[in-house]
C-alpha positions as a Markdown table, in Angstrom:
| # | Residue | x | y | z |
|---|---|---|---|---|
| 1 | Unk | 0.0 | 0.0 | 0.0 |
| 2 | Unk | 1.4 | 3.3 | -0.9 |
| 3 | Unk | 2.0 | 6.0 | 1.5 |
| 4 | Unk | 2.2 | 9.8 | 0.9 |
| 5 | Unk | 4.8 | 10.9 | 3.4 |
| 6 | Unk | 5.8 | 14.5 | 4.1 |
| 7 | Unk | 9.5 | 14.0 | 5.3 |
| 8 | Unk | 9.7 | 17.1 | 7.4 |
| 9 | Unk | 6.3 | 17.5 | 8.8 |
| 10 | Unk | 6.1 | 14.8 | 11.9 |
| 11 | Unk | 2.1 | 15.5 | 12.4 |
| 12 | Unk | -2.1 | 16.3 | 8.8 |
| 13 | Unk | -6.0 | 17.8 | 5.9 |
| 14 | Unk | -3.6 | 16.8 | 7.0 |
| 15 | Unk | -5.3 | 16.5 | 6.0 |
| 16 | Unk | -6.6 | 15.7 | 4.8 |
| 17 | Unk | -6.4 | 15.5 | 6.3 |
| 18 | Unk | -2.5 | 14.7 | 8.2 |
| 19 | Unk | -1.4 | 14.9 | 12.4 |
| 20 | Unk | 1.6 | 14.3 | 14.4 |
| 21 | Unk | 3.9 | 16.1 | 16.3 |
| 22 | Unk | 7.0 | 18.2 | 15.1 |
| 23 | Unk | 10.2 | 17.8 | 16.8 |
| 24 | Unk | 10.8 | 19.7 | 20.0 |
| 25 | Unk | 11.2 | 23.7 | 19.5 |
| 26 | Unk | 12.9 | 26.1 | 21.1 |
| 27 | Unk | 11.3 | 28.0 | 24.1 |
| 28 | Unk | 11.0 | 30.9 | 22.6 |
| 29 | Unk | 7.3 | 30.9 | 21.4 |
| 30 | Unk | 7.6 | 33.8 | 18.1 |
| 31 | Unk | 10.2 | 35.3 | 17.0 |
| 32 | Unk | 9.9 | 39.1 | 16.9 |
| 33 | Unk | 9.6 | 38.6 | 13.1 |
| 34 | Unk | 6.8 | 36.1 | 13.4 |
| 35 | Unk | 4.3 | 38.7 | 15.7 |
| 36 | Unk | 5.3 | 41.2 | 12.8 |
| 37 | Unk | 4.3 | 38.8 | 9.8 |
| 38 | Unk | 0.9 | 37.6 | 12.1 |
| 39 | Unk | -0.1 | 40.7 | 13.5 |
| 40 | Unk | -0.3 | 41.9 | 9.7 |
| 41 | Unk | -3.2 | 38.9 | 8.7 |
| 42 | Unk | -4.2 | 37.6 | 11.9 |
| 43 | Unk | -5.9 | 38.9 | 14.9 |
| 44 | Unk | -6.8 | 37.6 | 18.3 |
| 45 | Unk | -5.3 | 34.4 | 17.7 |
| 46 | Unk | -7.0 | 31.4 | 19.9 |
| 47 | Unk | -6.5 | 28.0 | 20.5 |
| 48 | Unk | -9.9 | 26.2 | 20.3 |
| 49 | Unk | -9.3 | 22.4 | 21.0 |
| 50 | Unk | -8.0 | 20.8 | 24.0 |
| 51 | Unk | -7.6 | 17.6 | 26.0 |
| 52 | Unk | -6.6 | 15.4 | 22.7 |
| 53 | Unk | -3.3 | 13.9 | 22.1 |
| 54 | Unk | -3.8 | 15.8 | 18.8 |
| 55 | Unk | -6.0 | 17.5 | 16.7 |
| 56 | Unk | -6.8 | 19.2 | 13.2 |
| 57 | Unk | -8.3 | 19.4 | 9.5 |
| 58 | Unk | -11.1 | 21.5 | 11.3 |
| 59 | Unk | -13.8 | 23.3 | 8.7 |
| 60 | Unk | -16.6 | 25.3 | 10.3 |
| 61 | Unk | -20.1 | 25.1 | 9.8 |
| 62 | Unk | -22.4 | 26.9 | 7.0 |
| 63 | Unk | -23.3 | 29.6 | 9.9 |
| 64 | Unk | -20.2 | 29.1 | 11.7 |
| 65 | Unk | -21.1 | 28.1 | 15.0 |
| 66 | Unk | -19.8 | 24.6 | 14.5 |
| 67 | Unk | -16.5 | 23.0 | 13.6 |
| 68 | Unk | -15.6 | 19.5 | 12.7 |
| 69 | Unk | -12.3 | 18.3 | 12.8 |
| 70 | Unk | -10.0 | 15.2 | 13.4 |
| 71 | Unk | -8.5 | 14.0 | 16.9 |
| 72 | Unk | -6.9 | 11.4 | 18.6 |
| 73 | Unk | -7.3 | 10.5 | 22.7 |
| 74 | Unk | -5.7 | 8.1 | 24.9 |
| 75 | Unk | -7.7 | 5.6 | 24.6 |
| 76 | Unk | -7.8 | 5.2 | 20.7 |
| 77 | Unk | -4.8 | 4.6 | 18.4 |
| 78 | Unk | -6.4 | 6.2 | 15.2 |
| 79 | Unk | -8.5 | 9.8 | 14.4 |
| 80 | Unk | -12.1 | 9.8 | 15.1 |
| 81 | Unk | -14.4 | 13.0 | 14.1 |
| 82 | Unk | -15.5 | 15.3 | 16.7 |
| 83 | Unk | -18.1 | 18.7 | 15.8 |
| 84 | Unk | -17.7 | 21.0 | 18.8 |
| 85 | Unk | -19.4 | 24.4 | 19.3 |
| 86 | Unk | -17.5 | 27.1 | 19.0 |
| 87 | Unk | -19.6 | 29.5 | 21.8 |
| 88 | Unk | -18.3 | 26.7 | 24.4 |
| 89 | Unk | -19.6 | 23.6 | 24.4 |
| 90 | Unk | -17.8 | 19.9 | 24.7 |
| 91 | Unk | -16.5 | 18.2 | 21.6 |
| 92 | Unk | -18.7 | 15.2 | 20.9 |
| 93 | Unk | -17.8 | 12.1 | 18.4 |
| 94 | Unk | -19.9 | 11.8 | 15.1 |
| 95 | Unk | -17.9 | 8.7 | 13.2 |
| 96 | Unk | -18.6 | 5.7 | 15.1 |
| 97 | Unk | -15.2 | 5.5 | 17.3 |
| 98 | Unk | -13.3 | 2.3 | 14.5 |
| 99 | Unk | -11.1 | 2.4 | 11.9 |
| 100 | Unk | -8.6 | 5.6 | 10.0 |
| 101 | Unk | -11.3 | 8.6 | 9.8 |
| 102 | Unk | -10.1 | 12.2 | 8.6 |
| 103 | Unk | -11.1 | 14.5 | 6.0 |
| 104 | Unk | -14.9 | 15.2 | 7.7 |
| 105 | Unk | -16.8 | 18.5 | 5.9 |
| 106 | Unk | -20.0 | 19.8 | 6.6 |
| 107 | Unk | -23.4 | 19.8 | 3.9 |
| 108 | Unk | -24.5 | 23.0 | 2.8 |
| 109 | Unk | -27.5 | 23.2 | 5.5 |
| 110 | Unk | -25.2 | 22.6 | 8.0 |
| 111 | Unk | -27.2 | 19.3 | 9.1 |
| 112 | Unk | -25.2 | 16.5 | 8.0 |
| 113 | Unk | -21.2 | 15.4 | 7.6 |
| 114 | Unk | -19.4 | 14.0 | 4.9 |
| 115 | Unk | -16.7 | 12.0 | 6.1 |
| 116 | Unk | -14.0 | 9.0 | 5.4 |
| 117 | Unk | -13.7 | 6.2 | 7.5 |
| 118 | Unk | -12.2 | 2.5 | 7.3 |
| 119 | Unk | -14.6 | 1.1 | 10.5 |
| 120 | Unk | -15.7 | -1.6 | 7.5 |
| 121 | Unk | -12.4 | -3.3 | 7.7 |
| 122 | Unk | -12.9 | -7.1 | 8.5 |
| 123 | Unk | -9.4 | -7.1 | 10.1 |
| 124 | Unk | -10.5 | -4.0 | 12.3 |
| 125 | Unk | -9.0 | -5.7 | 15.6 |
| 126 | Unk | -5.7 | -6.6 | 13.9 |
| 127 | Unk | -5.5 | -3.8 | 12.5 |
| 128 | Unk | -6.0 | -1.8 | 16.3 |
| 129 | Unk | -3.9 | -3.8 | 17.6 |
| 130 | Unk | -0.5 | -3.3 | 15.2 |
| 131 | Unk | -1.1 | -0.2 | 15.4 |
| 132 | Unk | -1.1 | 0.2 | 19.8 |
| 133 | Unk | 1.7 | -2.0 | 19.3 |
| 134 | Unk | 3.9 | 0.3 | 17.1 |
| 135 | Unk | 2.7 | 3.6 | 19.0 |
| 136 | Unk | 4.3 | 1.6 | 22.9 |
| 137 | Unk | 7.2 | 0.8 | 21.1 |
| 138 | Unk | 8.0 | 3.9 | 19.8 |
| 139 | Unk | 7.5 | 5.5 | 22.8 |
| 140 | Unk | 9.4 | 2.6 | 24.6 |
| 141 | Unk | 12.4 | 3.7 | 22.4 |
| 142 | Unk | 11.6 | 7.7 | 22.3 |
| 143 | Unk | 11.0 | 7.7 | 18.4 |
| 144 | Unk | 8.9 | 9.9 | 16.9 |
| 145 | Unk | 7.3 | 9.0 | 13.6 |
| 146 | Unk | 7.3 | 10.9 | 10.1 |
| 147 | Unk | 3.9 | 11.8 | 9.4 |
| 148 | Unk | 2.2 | 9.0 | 6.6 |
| 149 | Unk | -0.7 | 8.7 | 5.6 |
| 150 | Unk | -1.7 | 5.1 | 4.3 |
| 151 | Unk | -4.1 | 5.0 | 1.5 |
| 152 | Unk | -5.9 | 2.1 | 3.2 |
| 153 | Unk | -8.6 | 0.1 | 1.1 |
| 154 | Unk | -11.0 | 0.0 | 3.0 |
| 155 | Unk | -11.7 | 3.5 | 3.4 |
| 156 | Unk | -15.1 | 5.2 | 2.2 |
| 157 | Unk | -16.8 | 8.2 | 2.6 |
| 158 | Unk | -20.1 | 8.5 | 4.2 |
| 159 | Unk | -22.8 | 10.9 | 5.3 |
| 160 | Unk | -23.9 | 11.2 | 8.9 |
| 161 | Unk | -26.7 | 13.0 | 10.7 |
| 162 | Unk | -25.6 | 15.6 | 13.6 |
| 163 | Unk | -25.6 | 12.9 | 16.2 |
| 164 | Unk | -23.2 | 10.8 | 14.1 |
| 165 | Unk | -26.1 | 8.2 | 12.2 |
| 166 | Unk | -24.8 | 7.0 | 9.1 |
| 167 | Unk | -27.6 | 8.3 | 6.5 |
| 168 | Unk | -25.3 | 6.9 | 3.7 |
| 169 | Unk | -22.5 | 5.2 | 1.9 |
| 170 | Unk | -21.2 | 7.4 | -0.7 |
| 171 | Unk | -18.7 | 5.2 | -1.9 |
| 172 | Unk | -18.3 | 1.3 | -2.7 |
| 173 | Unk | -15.6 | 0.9 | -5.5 |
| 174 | Unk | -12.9 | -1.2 | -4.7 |
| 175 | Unk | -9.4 | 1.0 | -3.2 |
| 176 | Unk | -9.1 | 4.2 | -1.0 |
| 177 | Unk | -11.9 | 7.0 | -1.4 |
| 178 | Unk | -11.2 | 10.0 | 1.2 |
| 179 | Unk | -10.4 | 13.3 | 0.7 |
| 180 | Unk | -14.1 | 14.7 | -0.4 |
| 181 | Unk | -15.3 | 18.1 | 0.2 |
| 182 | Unk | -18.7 | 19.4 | -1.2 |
| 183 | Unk | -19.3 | 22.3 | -4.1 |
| 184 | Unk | -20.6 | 25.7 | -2.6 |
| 185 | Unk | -24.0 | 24.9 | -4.0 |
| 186 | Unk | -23.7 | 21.5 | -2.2 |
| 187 | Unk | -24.7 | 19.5 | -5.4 |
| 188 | Unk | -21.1 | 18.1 | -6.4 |
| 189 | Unk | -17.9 | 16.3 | -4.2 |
| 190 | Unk | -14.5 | 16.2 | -5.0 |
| 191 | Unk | -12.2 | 13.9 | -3.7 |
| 192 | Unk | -9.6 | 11.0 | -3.9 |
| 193 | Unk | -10.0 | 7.6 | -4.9 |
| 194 | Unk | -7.3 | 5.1 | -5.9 |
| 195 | Unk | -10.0 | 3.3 | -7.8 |
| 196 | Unk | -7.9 | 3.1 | -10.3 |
| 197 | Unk | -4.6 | 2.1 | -8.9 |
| 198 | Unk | -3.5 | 5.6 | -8.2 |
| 199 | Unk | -4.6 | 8.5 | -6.4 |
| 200 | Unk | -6.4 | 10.8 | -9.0 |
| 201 | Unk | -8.7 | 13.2 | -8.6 |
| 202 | Unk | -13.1 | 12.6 | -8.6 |
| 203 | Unk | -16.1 | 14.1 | -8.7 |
| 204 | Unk | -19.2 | 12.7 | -8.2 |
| 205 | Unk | -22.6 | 13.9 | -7.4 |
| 206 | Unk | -23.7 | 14.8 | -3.4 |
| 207 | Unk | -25.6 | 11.4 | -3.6 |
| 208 | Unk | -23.0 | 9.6 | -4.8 |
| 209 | Unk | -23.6 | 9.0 | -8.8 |
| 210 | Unk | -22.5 | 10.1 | -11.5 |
| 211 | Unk | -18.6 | 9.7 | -11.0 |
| 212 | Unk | -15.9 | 10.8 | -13.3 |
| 213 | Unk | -12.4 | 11.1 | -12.8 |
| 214 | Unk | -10.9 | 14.5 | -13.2 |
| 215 | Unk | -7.2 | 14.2 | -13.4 |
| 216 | Unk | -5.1 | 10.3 | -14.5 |
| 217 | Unk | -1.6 | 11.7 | -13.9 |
| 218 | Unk | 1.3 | 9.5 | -12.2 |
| 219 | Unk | 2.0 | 10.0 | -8.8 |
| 220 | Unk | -0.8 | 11.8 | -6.3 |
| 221 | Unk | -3.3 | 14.1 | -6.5 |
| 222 | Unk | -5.2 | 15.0 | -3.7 |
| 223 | Unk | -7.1 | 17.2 | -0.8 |
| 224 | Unk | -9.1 | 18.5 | -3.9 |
| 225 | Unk | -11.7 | 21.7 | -3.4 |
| 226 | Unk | -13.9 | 23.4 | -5.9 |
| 227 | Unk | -13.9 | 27.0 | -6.1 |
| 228 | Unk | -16.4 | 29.0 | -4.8 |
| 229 | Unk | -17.9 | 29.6 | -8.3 |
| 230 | Unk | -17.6 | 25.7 | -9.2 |
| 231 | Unk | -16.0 | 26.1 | -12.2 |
| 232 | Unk | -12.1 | 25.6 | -10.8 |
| 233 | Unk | -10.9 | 22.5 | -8.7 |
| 234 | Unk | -7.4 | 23.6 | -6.2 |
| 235 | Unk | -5.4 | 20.5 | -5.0 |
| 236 | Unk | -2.3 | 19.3 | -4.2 |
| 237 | Unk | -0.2 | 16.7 | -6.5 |
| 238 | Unk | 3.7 | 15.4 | -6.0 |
| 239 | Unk | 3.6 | 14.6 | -9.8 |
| 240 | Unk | 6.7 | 16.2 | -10.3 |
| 241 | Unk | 8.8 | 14.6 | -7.8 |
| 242 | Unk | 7.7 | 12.2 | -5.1 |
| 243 | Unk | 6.2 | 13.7 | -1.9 |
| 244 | Unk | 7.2 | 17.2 | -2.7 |
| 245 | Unk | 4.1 | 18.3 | -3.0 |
| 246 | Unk | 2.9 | 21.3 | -5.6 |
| 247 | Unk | -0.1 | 22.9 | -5.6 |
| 248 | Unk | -2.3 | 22.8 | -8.6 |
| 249 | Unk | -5.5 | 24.0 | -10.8 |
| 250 | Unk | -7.8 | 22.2 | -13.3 |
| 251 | Unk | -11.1 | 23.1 | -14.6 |
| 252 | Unk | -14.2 | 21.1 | -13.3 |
| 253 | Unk | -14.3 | 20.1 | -17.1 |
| 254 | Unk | -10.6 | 18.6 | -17.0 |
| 255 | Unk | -9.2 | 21.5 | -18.8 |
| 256 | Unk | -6.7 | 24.1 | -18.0 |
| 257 | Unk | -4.7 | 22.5 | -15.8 |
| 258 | Unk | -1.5 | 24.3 | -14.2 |
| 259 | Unk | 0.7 | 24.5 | -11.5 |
| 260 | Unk | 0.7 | 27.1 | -9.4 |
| 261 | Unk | 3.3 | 26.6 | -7.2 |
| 262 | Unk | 7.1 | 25.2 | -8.7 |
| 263 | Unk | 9.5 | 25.4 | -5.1 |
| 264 | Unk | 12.3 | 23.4 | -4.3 |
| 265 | Unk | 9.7 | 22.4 | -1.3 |
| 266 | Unk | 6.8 | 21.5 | -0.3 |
| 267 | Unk | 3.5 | 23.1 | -0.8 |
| 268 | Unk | 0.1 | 21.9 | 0.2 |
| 269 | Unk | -3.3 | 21.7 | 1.6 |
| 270 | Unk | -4.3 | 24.8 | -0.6 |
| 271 | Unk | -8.1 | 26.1 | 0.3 |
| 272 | Unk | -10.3 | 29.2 | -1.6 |
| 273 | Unk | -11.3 | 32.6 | 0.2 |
| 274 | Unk | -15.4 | 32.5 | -0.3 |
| 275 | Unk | -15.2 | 36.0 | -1.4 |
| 276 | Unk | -11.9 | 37.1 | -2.8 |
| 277 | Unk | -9.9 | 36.2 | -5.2 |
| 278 | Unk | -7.5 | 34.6 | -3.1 |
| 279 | Unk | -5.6 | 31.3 | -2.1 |
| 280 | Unk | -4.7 | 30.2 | 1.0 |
| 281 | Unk | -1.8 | 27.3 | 1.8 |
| 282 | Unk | 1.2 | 25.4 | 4.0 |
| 283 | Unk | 4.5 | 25.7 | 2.7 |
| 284 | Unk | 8.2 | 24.7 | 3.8 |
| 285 | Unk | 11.5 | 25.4 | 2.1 |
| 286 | Unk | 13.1 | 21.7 | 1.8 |
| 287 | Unk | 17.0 | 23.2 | 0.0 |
| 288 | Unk | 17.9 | 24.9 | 3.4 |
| 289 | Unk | 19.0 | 21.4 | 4.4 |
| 290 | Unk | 17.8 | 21.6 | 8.1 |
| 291 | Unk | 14.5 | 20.7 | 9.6 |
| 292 | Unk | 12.1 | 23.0 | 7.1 |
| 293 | Unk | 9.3 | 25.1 | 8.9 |
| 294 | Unk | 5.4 | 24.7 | 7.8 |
| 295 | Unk | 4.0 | 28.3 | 7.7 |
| 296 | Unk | 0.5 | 29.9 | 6.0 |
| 297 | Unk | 1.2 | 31.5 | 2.4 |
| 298 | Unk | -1.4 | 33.7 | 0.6 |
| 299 | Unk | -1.9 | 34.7 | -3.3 |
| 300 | Unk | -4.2 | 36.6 | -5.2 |
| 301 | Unk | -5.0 | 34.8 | -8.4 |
| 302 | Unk | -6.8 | 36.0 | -11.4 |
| 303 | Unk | -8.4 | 34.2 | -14.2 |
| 304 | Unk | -8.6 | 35.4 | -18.0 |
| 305 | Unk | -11.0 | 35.6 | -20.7 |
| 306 | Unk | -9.5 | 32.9 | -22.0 |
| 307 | Unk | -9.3 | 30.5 | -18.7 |
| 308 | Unk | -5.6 | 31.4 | -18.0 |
| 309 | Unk | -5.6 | 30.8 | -14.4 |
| 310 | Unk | -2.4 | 32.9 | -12.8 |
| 311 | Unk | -1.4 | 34.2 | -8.8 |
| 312 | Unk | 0.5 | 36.5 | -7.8 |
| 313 | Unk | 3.5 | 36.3 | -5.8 |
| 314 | Unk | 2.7 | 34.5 | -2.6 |
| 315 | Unk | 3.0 | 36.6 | 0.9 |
| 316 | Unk | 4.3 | 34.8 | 3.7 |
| 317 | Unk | 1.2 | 34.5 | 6.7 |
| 318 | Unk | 2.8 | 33.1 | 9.7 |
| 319 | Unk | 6.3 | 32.8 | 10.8 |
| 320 | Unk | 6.2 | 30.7 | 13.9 |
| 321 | Unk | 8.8 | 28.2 | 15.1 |
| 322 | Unk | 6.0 | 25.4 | 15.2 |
| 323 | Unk | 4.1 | 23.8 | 12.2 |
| 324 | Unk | 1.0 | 25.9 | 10.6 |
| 325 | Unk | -0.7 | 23.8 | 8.1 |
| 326 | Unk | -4.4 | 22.9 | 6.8 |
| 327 | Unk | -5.5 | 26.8 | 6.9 |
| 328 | Unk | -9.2 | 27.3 | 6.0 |
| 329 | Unk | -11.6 | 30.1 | 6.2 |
| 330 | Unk | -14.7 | 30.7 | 7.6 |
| 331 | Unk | -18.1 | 30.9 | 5.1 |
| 332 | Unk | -17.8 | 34.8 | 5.7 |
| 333 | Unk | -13.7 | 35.1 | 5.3 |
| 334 | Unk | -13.4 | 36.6 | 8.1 |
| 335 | Unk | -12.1 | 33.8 | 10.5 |
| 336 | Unk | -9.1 | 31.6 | 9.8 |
| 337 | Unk | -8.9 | 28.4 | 11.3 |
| 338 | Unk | -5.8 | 25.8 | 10.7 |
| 339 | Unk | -3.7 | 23.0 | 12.3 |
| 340 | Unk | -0.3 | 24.2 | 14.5 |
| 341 | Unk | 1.7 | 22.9 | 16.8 |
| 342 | Unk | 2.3 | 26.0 | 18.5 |
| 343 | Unk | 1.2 | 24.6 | 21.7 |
| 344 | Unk | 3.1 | 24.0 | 25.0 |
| 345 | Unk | 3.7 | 20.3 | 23.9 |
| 346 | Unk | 4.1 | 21.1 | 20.5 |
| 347 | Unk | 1.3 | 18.5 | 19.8 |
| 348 | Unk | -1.2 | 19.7 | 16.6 |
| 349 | Unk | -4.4 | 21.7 | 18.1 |
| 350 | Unk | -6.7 | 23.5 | 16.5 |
| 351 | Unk | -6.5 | 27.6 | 16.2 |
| 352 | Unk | -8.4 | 29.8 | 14.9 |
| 353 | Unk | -8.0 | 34.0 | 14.2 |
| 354 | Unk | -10.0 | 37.3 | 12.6 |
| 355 | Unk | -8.5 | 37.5 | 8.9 |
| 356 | Unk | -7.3 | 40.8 | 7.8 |
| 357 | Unk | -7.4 | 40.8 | 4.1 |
| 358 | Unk | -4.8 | 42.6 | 2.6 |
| 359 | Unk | -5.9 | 46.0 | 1.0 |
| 360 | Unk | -4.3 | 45.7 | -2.4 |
């Protein structure tokens, strides 16, 4: 089974979906450069979930009083999908507590989840228990995993009420299908599948039918989502070179496809301001040779008469010493939430801040 694994980032959208922890980090919490590049973009920064081992990939709610996001506890060795209100409230588990689940993204009334979950496997125990085994040994022996995400078989996405009833199966085709996130007129899903031996890029109907494959390059292509006028699909692909990770553009209809981003490192989970023109993503140099740092890059794009899709040099949004990945923004752009390890044991936790948008 192939894995996608992101050398530097020991977390993850992540995410898909895409979580583990970085390596420890000086004590200093931001550099005086970092509260500079922040205070330009973000304001009133606030960590917004606690008492997991981890968490991340969050994505509000239609009206934004809701998130849903990935975690881990003590007690479980794989992510489960919590919702949790943002006004207070305690997280509370929607997928059905078995198997891989990540990539979880709310209808367009707000009254069901889309998620992807591998609680079908029918070597679910086995599969628990290599897994418990390989997390006490590693912390028997103080090693700390790369982040890698397996592409395992027997995950499918499903729909669940709010109090975490499956409604329905979206997917049955043979091979991973994860990664799905609905249209802004909630009619259409991208997402994943190695259906066809390789992860490529989907889109099917919100019920389910009417599949087609969008993209059939080599290598992976993933973490897809449809712009907010449904005629452009941004994702992330490592076509070019294995696991260093581009972002990308096609058309809904297959055409017009073009990278965006062409850096000697990585670049991913890339997500669409509702109202601006503008992209939001993570990004780490990987030539420095030392241990590359995941921060939030922003750029304008602009699409021509003729369906030339271009962006303009990326700006740099945060410059902290820990990981800052899986950015997404609220259905008003005003809030951003994403995935950071800038917590007192640098373990991934949810964040979220007021977006300035820049003026130009």
């Amino acid at each position: 089974m192939k894995s996608i694994v992101v050398t530097s980032l020991s977390w993850f959208l992540a995410l898909a979906a895409l979580l583990a922890t970085v390596g420890t980090v000086e004590a200093q919490a931001v550099s005086d450069s970092a509260v500079s590049v922040e205070m330009t973009y973000l304001k009133n920064i606030r960590q917004v979930t606690n008492g997991f081992v981890k968490a991340g990939e969050g994505y509000f709610s239609p009206d934004a009083t809701q998130i849903v996001y990935q975690a881990i506890t003590k007690d479980y060795p794989f992510y489960q999908i919590y919702t949790q209100p943002l006004a207070g409230g305690r997280p509370r588990m929607l997928s059905t507590g078995r198997g891989r689940t990540t990539c979880s993204y709310f209808s367009l009334d707000g009254k069901r989840i889309m998620y992807s979950s591998s609680h079908t496997d029918p070597q679910m125990t086995e599969t628990e228990q290599a897994e418990i085994k390989q997390q006490a040994e590693d912390r028997k022996n103080g090693v700390r995993r790369r982040y890698s995400w397996p592409f395992d078989p027997y995950t499918d996405m499903y729909v669940a009420d709010l109090d975490g009833n499956i409604l329905k199966r979206l997917t049955t085709a043979d091979g991973y299908d994860a990664e799905g996130a609905y249209s802004s007129d909630g009619k259409w899903i991208a997402f994943c599948s190695t259906r066809d031996g390789d992860p490529d890029l989907y889109i099917m109907k919100s019920n389910g039918r009417k599949v087609r494959q969008l993209t059939n390059a080599k290598g992976y292509d993933g973490g897809p989502f449809m712009s907010p006028c449904g005629k452009w699909v941004i994702f992330r692909s490592d076509r070019k070179e294995e696991h260093m990770l581009q972002i990308y553009v096609i058309g809904v209809d297959g055409k017009n496809e073009r990278a965006l981003t062409d850096t000697t490192g990585v670049n991913w989970g890339p997500y669409w301001h509702p109202h601006k023109p503008y992209l939001i993503w993570s990004g780490a140099d990987h030539s420095t040779g030392g241990r590359p740092n995941y921060d939030l890059w922003l750029a304008k794009y602009s699409i021509s008469d003729s369906g030339e899709f271009t962006i303009e040099e990326p700006v740099r949004v945060t410059d902290n010493v820990a990981a800052d990945v899986l950015p997404v923004f609220s259905p008003n752009g005003k809030q951003l939430m994403w995935t950071s390890t800038r917590t007192d044991e640098h373990q991934s936790q949810l964040f979220i801040a007021d977006f300035v948008i820049p003026e130009n």
